[in-house]
N, C-alpha and C positions, 0 to 999 in steps of 0.2 A: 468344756469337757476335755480331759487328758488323750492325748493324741498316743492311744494303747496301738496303732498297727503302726504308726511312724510314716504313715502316707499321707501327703497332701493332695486333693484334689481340685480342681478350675474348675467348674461350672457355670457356662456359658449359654443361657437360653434368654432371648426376650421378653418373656414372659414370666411377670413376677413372681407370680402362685409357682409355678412350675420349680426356678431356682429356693424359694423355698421349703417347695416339699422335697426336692433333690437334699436340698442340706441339712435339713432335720432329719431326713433319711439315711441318710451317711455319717451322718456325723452322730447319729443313735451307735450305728455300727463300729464309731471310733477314731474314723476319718478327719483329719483337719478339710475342713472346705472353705474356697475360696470364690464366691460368685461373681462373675460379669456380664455384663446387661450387652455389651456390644465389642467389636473387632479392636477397639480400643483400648478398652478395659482387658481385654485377654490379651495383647502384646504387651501392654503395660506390665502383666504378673508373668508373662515369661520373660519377659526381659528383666525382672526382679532380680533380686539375692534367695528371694524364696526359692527352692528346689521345687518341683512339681514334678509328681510323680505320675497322671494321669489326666486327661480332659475329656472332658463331656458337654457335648456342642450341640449346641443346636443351629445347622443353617442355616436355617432363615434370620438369622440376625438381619438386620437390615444393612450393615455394612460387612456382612463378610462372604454376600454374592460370588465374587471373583476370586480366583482360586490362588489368589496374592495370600492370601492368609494360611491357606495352608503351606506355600510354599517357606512363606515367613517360619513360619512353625517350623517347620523338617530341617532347615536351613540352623533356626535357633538350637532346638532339642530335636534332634536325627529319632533318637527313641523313644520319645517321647509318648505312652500308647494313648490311643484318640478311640473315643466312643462318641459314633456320628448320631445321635438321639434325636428321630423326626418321625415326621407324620410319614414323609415322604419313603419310598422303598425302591425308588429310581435310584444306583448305586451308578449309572453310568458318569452323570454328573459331576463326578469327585472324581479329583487325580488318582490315577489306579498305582503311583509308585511311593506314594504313602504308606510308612512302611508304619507296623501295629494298629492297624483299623480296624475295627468293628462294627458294625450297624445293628442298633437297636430301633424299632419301629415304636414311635410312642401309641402306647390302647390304654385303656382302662385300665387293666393291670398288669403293665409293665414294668412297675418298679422291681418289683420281688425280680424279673429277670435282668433288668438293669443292676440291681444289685449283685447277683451271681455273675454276670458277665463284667461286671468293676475287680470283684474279689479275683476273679479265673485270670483279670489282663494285669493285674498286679502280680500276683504268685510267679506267673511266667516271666513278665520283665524283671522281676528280682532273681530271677532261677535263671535268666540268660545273661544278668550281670555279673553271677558269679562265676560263670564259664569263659 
């Protein structure tokens, strides 16, 4: 599918179903998507030539427990906006100087807000790049 918004996304969740329905989801809306199963796979696509415009994570990775990963990240792409997607809603657990986060709580019908809260953190980081 033609990448019509010019955003790429990382999609980072354990769980297969999950990273697939995220990317047929996003990528319906026009998104280029990129999925990784673990902490490995997602330094590997920020450390890329690929530009990334956004990620959606799901902590519980089994390797990305320790807050090494996010600091990797901030460190890589400072602006990077991060959409923390979990069951969990304990928001103490994450570095608090992580700058463009978000917490979306996965239920049943979360995508439709998942979706609105992707579109809302891209607008923004494209409207504070041009400033």
């Amino acid at each position: 599918m033609e990448n019509r918004s010019g955003f790429t996304i990382l999609i980072a969740d354990r769980n297969p179903n999950v990273r697939d329905l995220l990317k047929r989801e996003l990528m319906s809306d026009g998104y280029r998507v990129i999925p990784a199963k673990d902490s490995r796979e997602i330094l590997k696509q920020v450390f890329s030539r690929t530009p990334l415009d956004l990620l959606i994570l799901d902590p519980d990775l089994v390797t990305v427990g320790d807050t090494a990963i996010f600091e990797k990240l901030n460190n890589r792409i400072p602006r990077l906006p991060l959409v923390i997607h979990s069951f969990q809603s304990d928001r103490s657990q994450y570095p608090q100087d992580v700058k463009n986060v978000v917490f979306v709580e996965k239920e049943g019908n979360s995508i439709e807000h998942l979706k609105k809260v992707v579109a809302k953190m891209l607008k923004r980081n494209q409207e504070d790049s041009y400033n």
